[in-house]
SETI-86013 format. One record per residue: residue in three letters; x, y, z of N, C-alpha, C, O in turn. Coordinates in pm, whole numbers, plus 50000, padded with zeros to 5 digits. Example, Ala and Ser with C-alpha at 12.3 -4.5 7.8 and 13.67 -1.06 7.14 Angstrom:
REM SETI-86013
ALA513194943150780512304955050780513204967050780514244966850846 SER512854977550708513674989450714512905000350787513415011450804 
//
This chain:
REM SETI-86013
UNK487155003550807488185010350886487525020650977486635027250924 UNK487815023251104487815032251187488935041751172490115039751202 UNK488445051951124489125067651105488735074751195487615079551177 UNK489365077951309488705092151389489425103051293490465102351228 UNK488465113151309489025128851193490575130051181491285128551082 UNK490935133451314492295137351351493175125551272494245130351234 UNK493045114151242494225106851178493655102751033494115093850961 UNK492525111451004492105111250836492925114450741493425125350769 UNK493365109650627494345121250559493715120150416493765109550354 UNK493125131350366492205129650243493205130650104492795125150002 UNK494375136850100494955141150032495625130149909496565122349928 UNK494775132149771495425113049701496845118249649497275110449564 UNK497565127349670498835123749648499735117349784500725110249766 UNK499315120449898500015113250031499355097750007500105088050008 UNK497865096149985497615081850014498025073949843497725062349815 UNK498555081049775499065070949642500565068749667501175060249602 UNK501235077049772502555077449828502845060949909503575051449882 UNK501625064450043501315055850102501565036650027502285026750044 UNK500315041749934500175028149840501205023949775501455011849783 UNK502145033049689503285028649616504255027749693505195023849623 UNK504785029649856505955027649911505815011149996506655004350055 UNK503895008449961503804993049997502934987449942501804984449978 UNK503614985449825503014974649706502644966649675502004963149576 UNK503444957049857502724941049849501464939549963501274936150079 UNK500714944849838499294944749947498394930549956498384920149891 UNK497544936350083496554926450126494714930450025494054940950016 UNK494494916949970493444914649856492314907549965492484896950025 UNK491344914649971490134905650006488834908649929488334918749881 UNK488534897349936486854895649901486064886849952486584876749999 UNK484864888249954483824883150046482614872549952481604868950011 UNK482814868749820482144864049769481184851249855481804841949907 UNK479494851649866478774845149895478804844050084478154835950150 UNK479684854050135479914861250271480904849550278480544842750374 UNK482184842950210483564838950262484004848550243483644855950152 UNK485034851150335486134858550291487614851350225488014842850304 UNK488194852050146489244853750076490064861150050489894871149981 UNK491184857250105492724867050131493814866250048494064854150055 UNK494684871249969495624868049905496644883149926496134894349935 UNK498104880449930498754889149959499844890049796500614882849733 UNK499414900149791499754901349604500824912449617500814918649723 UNK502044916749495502604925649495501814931349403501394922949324 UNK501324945749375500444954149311501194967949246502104974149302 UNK500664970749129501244985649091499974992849103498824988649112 UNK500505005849101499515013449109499505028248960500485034848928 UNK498535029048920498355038248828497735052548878496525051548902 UNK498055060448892496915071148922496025079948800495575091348811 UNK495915069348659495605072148599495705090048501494795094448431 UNK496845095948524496515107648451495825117148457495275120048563 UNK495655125448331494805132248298493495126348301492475132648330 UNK493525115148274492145106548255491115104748363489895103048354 UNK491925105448470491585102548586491305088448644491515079448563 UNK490895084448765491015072048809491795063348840492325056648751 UNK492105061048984493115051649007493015035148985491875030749000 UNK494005025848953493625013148872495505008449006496565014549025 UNK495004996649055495524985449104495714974849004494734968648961 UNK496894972448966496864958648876497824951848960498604957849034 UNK497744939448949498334925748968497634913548927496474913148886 UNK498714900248947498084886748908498184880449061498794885349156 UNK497404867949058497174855249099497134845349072496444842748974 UNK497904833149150497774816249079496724814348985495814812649066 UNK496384813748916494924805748870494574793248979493384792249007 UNK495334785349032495184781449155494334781549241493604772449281 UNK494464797849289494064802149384492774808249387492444816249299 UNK492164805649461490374809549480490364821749420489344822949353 UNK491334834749414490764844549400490484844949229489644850849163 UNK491404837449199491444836749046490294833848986490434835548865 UNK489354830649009488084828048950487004836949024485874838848977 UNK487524842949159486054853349215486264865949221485394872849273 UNK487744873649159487954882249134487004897949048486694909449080 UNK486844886848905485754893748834484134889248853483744877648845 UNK483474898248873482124896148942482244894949085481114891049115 UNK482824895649183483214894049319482464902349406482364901149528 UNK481754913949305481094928949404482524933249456483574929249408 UNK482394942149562483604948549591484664943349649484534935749745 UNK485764946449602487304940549657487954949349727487924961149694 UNK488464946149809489414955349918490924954749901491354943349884 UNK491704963249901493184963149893493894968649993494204980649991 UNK494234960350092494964972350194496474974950180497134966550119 UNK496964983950222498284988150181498804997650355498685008450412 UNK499544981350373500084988250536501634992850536502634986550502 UNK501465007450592503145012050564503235010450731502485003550801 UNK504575020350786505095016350854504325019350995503565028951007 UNK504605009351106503815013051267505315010851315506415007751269 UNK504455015551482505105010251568504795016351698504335027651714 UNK505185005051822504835011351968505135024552010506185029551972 UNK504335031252086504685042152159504295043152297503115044652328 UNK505445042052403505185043952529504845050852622505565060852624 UNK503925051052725503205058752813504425071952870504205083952881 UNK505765064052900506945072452964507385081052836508315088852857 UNK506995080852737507535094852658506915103852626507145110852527 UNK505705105652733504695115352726505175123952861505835119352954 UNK504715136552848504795150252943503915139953089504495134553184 UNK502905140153070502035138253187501955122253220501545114053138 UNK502345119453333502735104053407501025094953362501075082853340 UNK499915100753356498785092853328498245090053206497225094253151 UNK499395079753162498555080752988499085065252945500175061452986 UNK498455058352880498455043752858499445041952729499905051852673 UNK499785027752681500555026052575499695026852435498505023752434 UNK500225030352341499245029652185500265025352077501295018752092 UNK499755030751963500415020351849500235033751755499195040051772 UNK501385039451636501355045151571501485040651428502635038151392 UNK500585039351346500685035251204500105041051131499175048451162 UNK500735038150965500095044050849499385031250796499915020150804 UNK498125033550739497975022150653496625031950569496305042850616 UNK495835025050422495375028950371494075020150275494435008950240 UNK493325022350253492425011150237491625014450079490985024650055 UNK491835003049984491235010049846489994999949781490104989749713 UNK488815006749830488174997949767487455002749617487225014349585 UNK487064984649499486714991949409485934980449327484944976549389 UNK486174972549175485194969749137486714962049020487524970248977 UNK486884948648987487724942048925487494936248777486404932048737 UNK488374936548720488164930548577489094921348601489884923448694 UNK489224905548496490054902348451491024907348375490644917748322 UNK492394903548340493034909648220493154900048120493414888248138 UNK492934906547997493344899547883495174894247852496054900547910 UNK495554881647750496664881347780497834887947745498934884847792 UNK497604900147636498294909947625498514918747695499504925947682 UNK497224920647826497334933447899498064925148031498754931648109 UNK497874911748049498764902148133500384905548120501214910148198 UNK500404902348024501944906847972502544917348032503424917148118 UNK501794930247960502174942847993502344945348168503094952848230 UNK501334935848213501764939048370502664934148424503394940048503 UNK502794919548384504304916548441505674924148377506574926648457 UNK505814926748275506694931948199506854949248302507924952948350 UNK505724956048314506074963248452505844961248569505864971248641 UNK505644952048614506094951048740507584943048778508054942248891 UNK508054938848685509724934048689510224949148658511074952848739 UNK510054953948610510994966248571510804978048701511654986248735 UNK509804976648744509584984348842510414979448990510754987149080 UNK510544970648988511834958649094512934959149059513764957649148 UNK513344960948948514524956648854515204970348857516414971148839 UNK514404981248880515244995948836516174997248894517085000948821 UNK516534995749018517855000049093519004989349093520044989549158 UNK518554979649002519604968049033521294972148913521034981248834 UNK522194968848905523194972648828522834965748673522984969748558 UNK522344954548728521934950148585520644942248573520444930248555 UNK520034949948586518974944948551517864937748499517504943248394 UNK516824922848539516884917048444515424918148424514704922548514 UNK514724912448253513804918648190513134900248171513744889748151 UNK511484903548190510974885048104511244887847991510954877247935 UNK511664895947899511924892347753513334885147769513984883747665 UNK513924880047898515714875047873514584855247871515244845647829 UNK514004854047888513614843247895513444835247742513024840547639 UNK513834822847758513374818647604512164819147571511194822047641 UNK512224815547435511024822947325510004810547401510344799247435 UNK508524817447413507414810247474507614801547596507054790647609 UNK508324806247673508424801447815507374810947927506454805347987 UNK507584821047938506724830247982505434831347977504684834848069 UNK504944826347791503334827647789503074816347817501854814847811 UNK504114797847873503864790847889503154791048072502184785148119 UNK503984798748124504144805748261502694811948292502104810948400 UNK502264817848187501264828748228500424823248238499614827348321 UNK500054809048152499184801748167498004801348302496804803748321 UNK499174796948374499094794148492498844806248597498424803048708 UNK499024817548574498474830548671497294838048561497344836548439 UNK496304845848632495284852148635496054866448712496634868448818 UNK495554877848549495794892548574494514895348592493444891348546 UNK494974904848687493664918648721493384933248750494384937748807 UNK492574941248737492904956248754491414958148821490274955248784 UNK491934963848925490474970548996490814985048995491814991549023 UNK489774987248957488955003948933488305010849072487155011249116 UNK489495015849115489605022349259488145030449259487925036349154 UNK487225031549352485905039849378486035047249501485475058049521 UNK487045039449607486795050849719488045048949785488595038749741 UNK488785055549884489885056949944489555057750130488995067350184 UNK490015045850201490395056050307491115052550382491625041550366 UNK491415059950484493035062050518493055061850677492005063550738 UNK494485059450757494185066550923495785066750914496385056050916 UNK496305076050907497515079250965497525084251124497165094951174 UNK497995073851175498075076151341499085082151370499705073951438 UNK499765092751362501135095251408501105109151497501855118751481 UNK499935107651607499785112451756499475127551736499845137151803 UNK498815126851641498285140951601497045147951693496505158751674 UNK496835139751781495885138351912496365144652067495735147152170 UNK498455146452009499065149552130498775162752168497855169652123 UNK500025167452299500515183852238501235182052158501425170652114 UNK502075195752102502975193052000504455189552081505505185852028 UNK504195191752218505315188152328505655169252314506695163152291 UNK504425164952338504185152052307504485143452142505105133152116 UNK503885150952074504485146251936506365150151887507125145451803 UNK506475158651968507975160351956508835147452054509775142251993 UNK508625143352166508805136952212508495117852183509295109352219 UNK507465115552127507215107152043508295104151908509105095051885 UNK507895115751837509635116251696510525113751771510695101551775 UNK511355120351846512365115451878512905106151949514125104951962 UNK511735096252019512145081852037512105075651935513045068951893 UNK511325076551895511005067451758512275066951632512665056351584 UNK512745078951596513515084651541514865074451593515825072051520 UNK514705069551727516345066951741516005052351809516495048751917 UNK515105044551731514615031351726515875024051643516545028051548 UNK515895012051715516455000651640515974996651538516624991251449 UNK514974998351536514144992251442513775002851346513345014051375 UNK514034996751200513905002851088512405009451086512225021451067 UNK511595002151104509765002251026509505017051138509005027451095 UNK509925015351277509875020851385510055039151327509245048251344 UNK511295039851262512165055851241511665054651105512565059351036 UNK510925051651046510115050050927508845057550965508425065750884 UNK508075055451097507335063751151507755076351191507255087251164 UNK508465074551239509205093251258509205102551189508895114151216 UNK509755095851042509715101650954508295108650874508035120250840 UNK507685098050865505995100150828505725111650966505345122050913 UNK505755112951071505385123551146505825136951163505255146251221 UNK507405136551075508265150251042507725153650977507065162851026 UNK507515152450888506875154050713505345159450736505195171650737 UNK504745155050747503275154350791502975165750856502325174850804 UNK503325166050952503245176451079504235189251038504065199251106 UNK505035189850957506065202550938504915207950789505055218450727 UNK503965198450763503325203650691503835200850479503255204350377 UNK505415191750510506235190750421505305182150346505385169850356 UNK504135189650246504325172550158504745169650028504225162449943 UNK505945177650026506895180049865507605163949932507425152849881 UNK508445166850063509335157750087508655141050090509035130850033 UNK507335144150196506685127950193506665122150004507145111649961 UNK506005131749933506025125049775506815118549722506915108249657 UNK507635130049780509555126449700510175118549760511365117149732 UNK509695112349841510435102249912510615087049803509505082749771 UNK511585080049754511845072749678511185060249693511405051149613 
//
């Protein structure tokens, strides 16, 4: 990733924010210089007191990654939250070109397989973690008896052991603050959802709020 300073954001409670508000991340690895892509839904742990952040999810057994996962050397996880265009005409000064404002965040680290108890445990939260807001919610224990570990068969769990973080929140922190005000409030009154999703990330950010970015659901 290319980080210029100005859109660095070192802080791991904004970039575990980042990660958990987009869960269905992008998996690569480079085993023997292929690359290999898989787009996985992922939880994230920030490990505690203990420390250390841990990415778990599964894959097809199927699928290539399922076998180059463990031993792979380093794996990449990207986790892209929201962008979007920003036009030359909502700037103060008539000479300035079009750009692109996004969050995204990049975790690289070092993978294990999971065993099939700790398999379990991950799907068992990651349905519940989907499942929370629903009225009724449903659980793999509603499934009949040995259907599930018949299921699991067939996918490969994993947890990578986060080593480094990095980040570029673009949200025109490069402007004046005449310009970044002007930026929010187009953006802000976008049709488009992902669009005033950026706005928001630039209220927050820039007002210095980062009780509200955390707390954001």
């Amino acid at each position: 990733m290319y980080p210029p300073s100005y859109f660095t954001e070192s802080r791991p409670e904004i970039l575990l924010q980042v990660m958990r508000e987009n869960s269905f991340a992008t998996l690569v690895t480079a085993a023997g210089g292929v690359p290999v892509v898989s787009h996985v839904p992922v939880l994230i742990d920030d490990g505690g007191a203990a420390g250390g952040i841990k990415i778990r999810g599964h894959v097809s057994r199927a699928n290539p990654h399922g076998v180059q996962l463990e031993g792979s050397g380093e794996v990449l996880a990207i986790f892209d939250g929201p962008h979007g265009y920003v036009s030359p005409s909502w700037y103060e000064a008539p000479r300035n070109v079009p750009t692109w404002n996004y969050v995204t965040v990049h975790a690289y680290g070092r993978a294990r397989l999971l065993d099939p108890s700790e398999l379990g445990a991950q799907l068992s939260d990651l349905v519940e973690r989907h499942e929370r807001d629903a009225v009724t919610p449903w659980r793999l224990e509603s499934l009949p008896e040995g259907y599930a570990e018949k299921l699991m068969r067939a996918i490969v769990g994993f947890e990578i052991a986060v080593e480094r973080l990095e980040s570029t929140l673009k949200l025109s922190q490069n402007r004046s603050s005449e310009d970044q005000r002007r930026v929010r409030e187009q953006m802000s009154s976008s049709v488009d959802p992902t669009t005033r999703d950026v706005a928001r990330w630039m209220a927050r950010l820039m007002n210095g709020d980062v009780d509200a970015v955390v707390g954001k659901p």
